[in-house]
N, C-alpha and C positions, 0 to 999 in steps of 0.2 A: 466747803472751802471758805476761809477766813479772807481771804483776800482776789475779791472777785475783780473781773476789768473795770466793770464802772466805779466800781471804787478807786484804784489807780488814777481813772480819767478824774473822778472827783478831785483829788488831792493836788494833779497837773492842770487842770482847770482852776481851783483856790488856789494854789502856791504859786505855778509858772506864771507866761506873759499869756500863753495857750493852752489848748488840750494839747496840742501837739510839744509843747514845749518839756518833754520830759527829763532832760538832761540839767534844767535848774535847779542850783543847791539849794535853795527851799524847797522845792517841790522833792528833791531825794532826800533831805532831812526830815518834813514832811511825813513820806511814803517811809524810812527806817523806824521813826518813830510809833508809828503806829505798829508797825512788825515786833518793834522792841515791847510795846507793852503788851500784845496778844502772845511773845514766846517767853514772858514773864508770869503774866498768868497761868501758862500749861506749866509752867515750870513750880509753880505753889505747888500743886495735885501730883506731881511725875517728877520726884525728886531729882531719881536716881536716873531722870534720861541726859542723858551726858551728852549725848550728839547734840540736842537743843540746847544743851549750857553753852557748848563751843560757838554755837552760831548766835548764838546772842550776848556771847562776847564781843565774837567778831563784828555783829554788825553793830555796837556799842562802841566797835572801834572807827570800821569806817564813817557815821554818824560823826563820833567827835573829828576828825581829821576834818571833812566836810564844814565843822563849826569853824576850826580855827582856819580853813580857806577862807570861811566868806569872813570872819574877823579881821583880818588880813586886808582883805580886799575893800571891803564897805560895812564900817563898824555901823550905822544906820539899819542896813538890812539885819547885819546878824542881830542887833539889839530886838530888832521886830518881829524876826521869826523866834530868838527864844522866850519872848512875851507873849506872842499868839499861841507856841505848843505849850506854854508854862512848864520849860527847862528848869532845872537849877545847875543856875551858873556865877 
């Protein structure tokens, strides 16, 4: 398994205010991004698996919505968190 609990707790621990704090757009931008690049690399070796295309579009999608919420809200934070995962944006 690619994505164990402590790792989650990692990512909510470095990104939230807490471990608990898992509902912070950084800590979910955070946690997609890391998803986005481990269903990019199976997706190199496993062309033709289609069900991984779709969900890492999808989460390619909710990811960006998440961006332009916290753009919206506090161009500070979004400028930090896509410097700290080194986005392009």
């Amino acid at each position: 398994m690619y994505l164990t609990p402590e790792k989650k707790q990692e990512f909510f621990t470095k990104y939230g205010k807490n471990a608990q704090d898992t509902g912070n757009s950084e800590a979910q931008i955070a946690l997609f991004s890391f998803r986005i690049a481990h269903l990019t690399e199976h997706l190199k070796s496993n062309r033709k698996d289609a069900n991984t295309q779709r969900s890492l579009i999808t989460l390619v999608g909710k990811r960006r919505r998440l961006l332009d919420y916290l753009k919206a809200k506090d161009i500070e934070r979004y400028r930090a968190i896509v410097k700290d995962l080194g986005l392009r944006r």
